[in-house]
Structures are given as structure tokens and as C-alpha cells.
C-alpha positions, 0 to 999 in steps of 0.5 A: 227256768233261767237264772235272774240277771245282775241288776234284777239280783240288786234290786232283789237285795233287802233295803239294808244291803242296797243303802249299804252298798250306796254309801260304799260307792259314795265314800269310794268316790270321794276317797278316789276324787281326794287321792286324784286332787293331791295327785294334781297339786303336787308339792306345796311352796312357800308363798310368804315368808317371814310375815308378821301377824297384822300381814299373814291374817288378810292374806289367810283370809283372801286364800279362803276367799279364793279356795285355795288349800293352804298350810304353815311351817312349823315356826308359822312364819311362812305360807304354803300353797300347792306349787303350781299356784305359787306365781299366779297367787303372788300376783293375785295379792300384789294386785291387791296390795298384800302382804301390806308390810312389804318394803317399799322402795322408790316406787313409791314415787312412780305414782305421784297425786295431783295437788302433792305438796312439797312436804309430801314429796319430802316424807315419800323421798324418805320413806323411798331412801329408807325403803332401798336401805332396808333391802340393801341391809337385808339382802346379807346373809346374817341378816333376817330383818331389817328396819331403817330411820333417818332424821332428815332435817329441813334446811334454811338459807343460814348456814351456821343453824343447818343441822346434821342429818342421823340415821338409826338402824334396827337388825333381827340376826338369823338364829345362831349368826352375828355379825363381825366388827368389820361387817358391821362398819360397812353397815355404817358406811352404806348408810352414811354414804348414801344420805349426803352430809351424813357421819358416820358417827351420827349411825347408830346399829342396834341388835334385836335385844336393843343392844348398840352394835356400832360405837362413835369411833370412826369406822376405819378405826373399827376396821384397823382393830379387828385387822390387828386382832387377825395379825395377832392370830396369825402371829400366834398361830404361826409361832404354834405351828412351828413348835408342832412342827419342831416337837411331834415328830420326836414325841408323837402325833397324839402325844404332844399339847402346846399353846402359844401367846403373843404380845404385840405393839400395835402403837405408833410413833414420829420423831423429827430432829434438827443436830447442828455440829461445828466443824469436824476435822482440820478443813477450813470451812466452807464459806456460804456467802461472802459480801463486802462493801466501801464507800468514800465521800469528798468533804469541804475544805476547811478545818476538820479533826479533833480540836486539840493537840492532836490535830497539830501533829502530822499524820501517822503512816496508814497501817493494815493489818492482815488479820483483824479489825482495821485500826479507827481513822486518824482525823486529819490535821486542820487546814487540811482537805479531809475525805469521809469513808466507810468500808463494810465486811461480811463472810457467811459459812456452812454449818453442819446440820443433821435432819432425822424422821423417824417412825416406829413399826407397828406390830411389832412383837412384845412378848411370846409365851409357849406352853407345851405338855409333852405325854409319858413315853408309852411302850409294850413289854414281852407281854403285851403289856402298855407301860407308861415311862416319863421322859428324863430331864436331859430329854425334857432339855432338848424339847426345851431348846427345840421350842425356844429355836421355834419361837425365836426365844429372846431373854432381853424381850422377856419371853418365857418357855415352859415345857412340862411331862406328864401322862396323858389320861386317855378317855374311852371312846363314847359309843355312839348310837346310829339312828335307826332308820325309821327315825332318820330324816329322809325317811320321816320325810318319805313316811309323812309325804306317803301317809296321806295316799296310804291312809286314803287307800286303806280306806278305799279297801276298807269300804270295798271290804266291809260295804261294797263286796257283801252286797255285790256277793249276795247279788252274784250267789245263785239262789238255790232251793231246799233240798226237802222242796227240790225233791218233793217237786221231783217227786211230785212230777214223775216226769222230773224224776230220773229214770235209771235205764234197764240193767242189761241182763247178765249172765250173772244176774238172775230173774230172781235179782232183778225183781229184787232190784225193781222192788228197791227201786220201788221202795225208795221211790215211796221213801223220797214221796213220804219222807223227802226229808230223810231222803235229801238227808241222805243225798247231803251225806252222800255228796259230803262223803259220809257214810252211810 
């Protein structure tokens, strides 16, 4: 009779091992179809970043709509999506208007309504120049969100009631980043000079704690501040490498601590003089100008001169002095013609003059203070032994005059150099501790990206194992009969029960051996027809090797 085949075997199985194996092949299925589907999608991107709440709800909602798998950063302020489906759903939201607080720039004119009014137009011209400041604000590095406003006040045709425009600004910093004085002057400056006829000084910048980040100085006062702080460093810095320079070679690398402080005046200062001096020296001066003038007029004839006794004396010779004033003219006698007259002199000269601007330097050096402290001197004996030795004073001295030369020491300046011995105390190393490798990051990374495969595969051999194999090795076994039955059945049918051949006769063997042996032959028959259970005992232990 032949063997049943593998399909009538599982039909044969009971209703337990059937249902068993049917819910096997069922979750195996869908373990395989998992494991396929996170094949197929690959890595997740971010799809939004920095959302708020009011913004991330509708779009977790359309994902939803849309069967789209999707999973959040551990701060929750980014979505992610399976990587190739980044693009497609960003133009999918921006087709429906999400994410909603996006920022908005000058495309905000590209639609204009009809009937728009002139105050409309004026809030979307607004809202569109503080649209491309935000962005401009948040693309710096430093810099995570930004919010712009600006106070733009309607203009009438009377110029003195025109009010100034202002402009607030509101930063959230990446954690662990500031902002440097001068970085946020042209934060200010970017503003005030995209708004016309608005100061700089009307820009307020405030951080996220509320704290006001920009002063009402001018921003190039702003900047000339932290570029004296930066000359100050320099100066420092370069005075300091100077004295390690001068000193370590001497002391050692590791034996030598030195800070330098400087004072410096960044103030400056303008002198105009005038000095007019006489004339130096023996040489005449030099004449500048020189101007004279004479003038004579005919008079009528008749008496003329001073009434009295004078006018009857005659005339006096005219007389001319070299140097000196003329002498006053004589009135002419009476009945004598007389002429009127009038002679002018004037003689300008040079006079020294001495013109002096000055402008006093800026930055100049006010003070230096050096400090160094200089480690004991450290040697080993014959026995290995480390000794610690100060240095004397005459060394100290030397060391003394060495940063003094460094520094540019000046008593008259009041600078100070003090240099000091003493030993160094020497910490142990902390030991530290290496990372084991399960908790390095590369490894948690490649832990948590293989840990969904590995889960699914060990549930696929967990449901190979425990549903599918017992049901598939109970329809593979062949099924054999009882031993008791198999012989009675071989019994009951003579013709079914071996037939041992004739022994040849031998020899050896006698007549009397032979019927011997037919009658055990006879005997055992009988057995296995009376007792087929012994029998089929005996044929177990013989084929497990016992004895007998």
C-alpha cells in the first residue's frame, strides 16, 4: 500500500495543529511584508524643522490623512518622514498652505485682490519688508528665530508733524551661542538701512529673555569699542609672549606662569595755536605794505594866517626832518597868497606768527603690570630621588631684569614687575575612563537602526519554530503501525510471513539437528500467533541491542 501524499497528510492532521499552522503562516507574512516595507522606505529626513505647536498639529494631521509613517526628534521640534517622500510631501503642504507660520516675504504682493484699498496695500508692504528682514536676521549662524516690527507712520504734507519711523527686533539664540557687540550692530544697521528715514538709534534688539541687546549709542560707537577691547587684547597678549619667550627657555617649559595687564588711553584730543613773536635778531623788518599820500589845493587871495603878531613876522625857512614827524605848517603872512595841503604816511610790516594743530594718539600705553611665578628648581640625586631646590635671589634678579626688557619697563609710566619663586604643586593625572564600545555613538546608532530587522527576524523564527515546524513534521512522519498489530497481521497471513530457505545440509549437520531446528522453527511460529506481544517485544530488544 503506498504512502498518502503531503496534502492528504495535512488535511489528516487534527484541527489544532491545522489552525496553528495557519496563524504561523499568517504572522510570518506579515513579519516578512513589515521587514520589506522598512526595506523600501529607508532612512527618515526631517520634513519641518523648528515648528511650533499651532503649526506641527495640522500637518501631523494631513500626514495622517495621507498614510504617511512619521516620527519626531527628541527635543519635538522636527518631523520626520521616510526619505523618499521628503520633496513630494513638502510640495503637497505648501500646496495646502501648511506649515501656516512660515515667513512670509514679498510674495505677498504677487497676488494682489481686486477693489485692494490704499491701506491694505500699505499693511502688505509691511508685512512683506518684515518678512525679508526676518529671513535675512535668520539666515546667520547664531541666530535660530527671529521676529521683526516696524512702526511705520502714515505721512501728511506738513513736514514739521512727520513722525520717524522705529523698528523692534526679537532674537531666540542657538543654545550655547551669543552674539558679539559688533555682530549685533549690524543687526542694527541692516534694519535701519533697509527702512528709509529710519536711525539707527530708533532699532531696538532684545534677546529671548527680554533682555535689550543694542544700546542708543551710534553703531560705530559700538564698533570702535569692541575694536579697542581687541587692541587691548593684543597688546596684552603680545607683551605676554614676550616674557615666555625671554623666561621659559631659562626655567623650563612647565615651570613658568606670567599674566600681563595693560592700561591704555583710547581718549583723544585737538590743540589749535596762534604765537605772534616781534622781531628776532638785528634784521630790520620786513615791510608788508607801504602806502603814502600828498595833496595840495590853491587858496584865494587875500588875507590869511593867524591874526595877531605872528602873521606880521616874515616867514621861517621850511625845515625837514629825517626821521620824525613833520613840523605843523606856518600860517602865511597876511596879504600873502596862501596854499592849503595835506600829506599822508602809512608803513605796514611782517610779524612773526606761529600756527600749531595738534592731535594726541589713541591707544597709546598708560601702565603695564607683569606677574610671573617661576616653579623651584627640580633635580634627581644619585638615588633617584626628585629635589625640589628654590632659586637664589641673585637668579630671581636676572629673571627680574629679563621681563622688565620684555615689557618695556618705564618707571616714569608707573609699571610694575613682580617676579616670585615658588614650587609648584603637581596634581595626579585624573584617570580617564574609555567608553566602552556598547556605549559609544556609532554603536547605539547602528544598535537602534538594526534592532527593528533583528526584532522582526526573531519573531519570524519564533513562529517558524513553535507554529509552523510541529505541523509540517507531524505531516512529513510516516505513520507506522503497532508492533503487536504488524505481527499479528504477518501471522494471520501465511503468506505475508518470511519463509527462511532450507539450510543446505552440511557436513556437519546431522539428521537429527535439522529436525531440531524445524521443530524451533515451529515452535516460534506458534509464539508470534499466541503471544505476538511478547514476540514483537523481542524483536524491539533485538533491534536496540539488548540482550536477549
Amino acid at each position: 500500500m503506498a504512502p498518502p501524499g503531503l496534502g492528504a497528510r495535512m488535511a489528516a492532521l487534527p484541527v489544532r495543529a491545522k489552525l496553528m499552522a495557519a496563524v504561523g503562516i499568517a504572522a510570518l507574512l506579515a513579519v516578512l511584508v513589515a521587514m520589506s516595507t522598512g526595506v523600501r522606505q529607508g532612512d527618515y529626513k526631517v520634513l519641518f524643522a523648528n515648528l511650533s505647536e499651532k503649526d506641527g498639529g495640522p500637518i501631523i494631521e494631513r500626514l495622517a490623512q495621507m498614510n504617511v509613517p512619521y516620527r519626531f526628534t527628541e527635543g519635538g521640534g522636527a518631523i520626520l518622514v521616510p526619505a523618499n517622500k521628503v520633496y513630494d510631501l513638502r510640495l503637497k503642504l505648501s500646496a495646502a498652505g501648511l506649515p501656516k507660520g512660515s515667513v512670509n516675504g514679498y510674495e505677498l504682493l504677487d497676488k494682489t485682490p481686486f477693489g485692494q484699498t490704499q491701506g491694505q496695500e500699505r499693511i502688505n508692504l509691511q508685512r512683506a519688508l518684515e518678512g525679508e528682514l526676518t529671513r535675512t536676521i535668520q539666515s546667520l549662524d547664531s541666530v535660530q528665530a527671529a521676529r521683526v516690527h516696524l512702526a511705520l507712520p502714515n505721512q501728511n504734507g506738513f513736514f514739521r508733524e512727520q513722525q520717524k519711523p522705529s523698528a523692534s527686533v526679537v532674537l531666540s539664540l542657538h543654545p550655547g551661542r551669543t552674539l558679539e557687540r559688533g555682530q549685533i550692530a549690524g543687526i542694527v544697521h541692516l534694519v535701519s538701512s533697509s527702512v528709509p528715514e529710519l536711525n539707527a538709534k530708533a532699532v531696538s534688539v532684545l534677546d529671548g529673555s527680554g533682555a535689550l541687546l543694542s544700546s542708543r549709542n551710534d553703531g560705530s560707537a559700538q564698533g570702535l569699542d569692541s575694536q579697542q577691547l581687541q587692541y587691548l587684547r593684543e597688546v596684552e597678549a603680545s607683551h605676554l609672549k614676550r616674557v615666555i619667550e625671554l623666561i621659559e627657555p631659562v626655567v623650563g617649559r612647565d615651570n613658568l606662569r606670567a599674566t600681563v595687564s595693560a592700561e591704555l588711553d583710547f581718549s583723544q584730543t585737538e590743540a589749535l595755536s596762534e604765537a605772534f613773536k616781534p622781531n628776532q635778531g638785528n634784521e630790520p623788518a620786513t615791510i608788508r605794505a607801504l602806502r603814502s599820500e600828498e595833496s595840495s589845493q590853491p587858496g584865494a587871495n587875500g588875507a590869511g594866517g593867524v591874526p595877531g603878531a605872528t602873521t606880521n613876522q616874515p616867514p621861517v625857512p621850511a625845515t625837514a626832518p629825517i626821521n620824525g614827524a613833520a613840523p605843523p605848517l606856518q600860517g602865511a603872512p597876511a596879504g600873502q597868497a596862501g596854499n592849503g595841503g595835506r600829506r599822508e604816511a602809512e608803513t605796514r610790516y611782517e610779524v612773526d606768527k606761529t600756527t600749531r594743530w595738534t592731535r594726541g594718539a589713541s591707544g597709546s600705553v598708560r601702565r603695564v603690570n607683569a606677574a610671573v611665578v617661576v616653579n623651584h628648581r627640580i633635580s634627581t640625586d644619585a638615588k633617584g630621588k626628585t629635589v625640589s631646590t628654590p632659586l637664589s635671589a641673585e637668579e630671581l634678579e636676572n629673571l627680574t631684569a629679563l621681563v622688565r626688557q620684555g615689557i618695556g619697563f618705564n618707571q616714569e609710566r608707573g609699571d610694575s614687575v613682580r617676579v616670585i619663586n615658588a614650587p609648584f604643586r603637581i596634581e595626579a593625572p585624573i584617570p580617564v575612563e574609555e567608553t566602552p564600545i556598547w556605549k559609544q555613538v556609532w554603536v547605539q546608532d547602528l544598535l537602534r537602526a538594526g534592532m527593528a530587522p533583528a526584532a522582526l527576524a526573531l519573531v519570524a523564527l519564533v513562529i517558524i519554530g513553535s507554529l509552523i515546524k510541529p505541523a509540517l513534521k507531524a505531516a512529513m512522519a510516516v505513520p507506522t503501525p503497532p508492533p503487536g498489530a504488524q505481527l499479528s497481521e504477518m501471522v494471520a497471513d501465511d503468506a505475508a510471513l518470511p519463509v527462511l530457505p532450507a539450510p543446505e545440509p552440511t557436513p556437519m549437520l546431522s539428521a537429527t539437528a535439522l529436525a531440531d531446528a524445524n521443530l524451533k522453527l515451529t515452535a516460534v511460529r506458534t509464539m508470534a500467533k499466541d503471544n505476538p506481544a511478547a514476540v514483537a517485544n523481542i524483536v524491539r530488544g533485538w533491534v536496540n541491542g539488548e540482550a536477549g
